[in-house]
N, C-alpha and C positions, 0 to 999 in steps of 0.2 A: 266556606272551605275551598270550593271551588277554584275562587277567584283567587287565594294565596296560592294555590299550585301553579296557576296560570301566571301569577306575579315571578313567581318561584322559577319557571321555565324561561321569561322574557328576563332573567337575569342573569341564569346560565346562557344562554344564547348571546346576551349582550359581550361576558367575560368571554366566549370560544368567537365571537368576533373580535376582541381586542387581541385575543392572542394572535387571531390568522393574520392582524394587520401588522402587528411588531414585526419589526425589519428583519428580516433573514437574515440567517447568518450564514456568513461565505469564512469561510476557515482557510481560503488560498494561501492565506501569508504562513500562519501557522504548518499550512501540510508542506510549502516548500521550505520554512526553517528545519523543520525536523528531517525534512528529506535530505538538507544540506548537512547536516549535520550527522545523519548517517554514511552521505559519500565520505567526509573527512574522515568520518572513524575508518571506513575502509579502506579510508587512505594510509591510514596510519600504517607504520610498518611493524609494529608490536602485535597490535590489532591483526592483521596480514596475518605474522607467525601464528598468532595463537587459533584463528582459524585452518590455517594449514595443519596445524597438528590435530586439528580435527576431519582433516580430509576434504577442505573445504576451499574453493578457490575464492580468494578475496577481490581478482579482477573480473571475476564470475559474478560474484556475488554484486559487485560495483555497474555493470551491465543489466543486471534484473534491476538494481535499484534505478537508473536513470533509465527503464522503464518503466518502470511503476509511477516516476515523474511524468516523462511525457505522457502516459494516458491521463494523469489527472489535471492535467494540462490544457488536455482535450486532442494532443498531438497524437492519435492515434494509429494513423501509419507509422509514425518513426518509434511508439508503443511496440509496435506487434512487431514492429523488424527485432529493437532491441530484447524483448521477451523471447518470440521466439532464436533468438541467436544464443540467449543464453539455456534454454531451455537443451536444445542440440548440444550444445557444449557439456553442459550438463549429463546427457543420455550418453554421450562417446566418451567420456568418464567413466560413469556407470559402465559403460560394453567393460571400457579398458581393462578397469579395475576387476570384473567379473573374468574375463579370457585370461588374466595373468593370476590370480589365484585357484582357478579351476570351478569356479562356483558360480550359479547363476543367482542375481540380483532379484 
């Protein structure tokens, strides 16, 4: 009985070595289509209206996304400029919107 569990263990072992060996997977092409494909929707000017009517800036939102590109990129200084730029933009919105209704956000 011994000796099946011991068989039993050198087989599981053998299969969590074939897995570690299967090639990685690198998803870059797939996270930049979809990423392209979210600029163009932003691009869109329908797209544009229908988040404006939700309070929401679409060249804003267009700026957080081509950082969320360059970080995964690896581009991480021109990341953290474009995030935080839109992040600020974002917040002095936020004041704006708050100081001309009278109410804090």
């Amino acid at each position: 009985m011994m000796s099946d569990m011991s068989h039993d263990d050198e087989d599981e072992s053998d299969d969590l070595l074939k897995t570690i060996e299967m090639k990685s997977v690198d998803p870059t092409a797939e996270v930049e289509a979809l990423l392209g494909e979210l600029d163009d929707l932003l691009k869109n000017g329908d797209v544009g209206a229908a988040l404006a009517a939700k309070g929401i800036n679409g060249s804003v939102a267009l700026l957080a996304s081509q950082g969320l590109a360059a970080y995964l990129r690896g581009k991480k200084a021109e990341a953290a400029d474009d995030l935080q730029a839109a992040a600020e933009e974002i917040k002095d919105r936020l004041a704006l919107s708050a100081s001309t209704r009278g109410t804090p956000n």
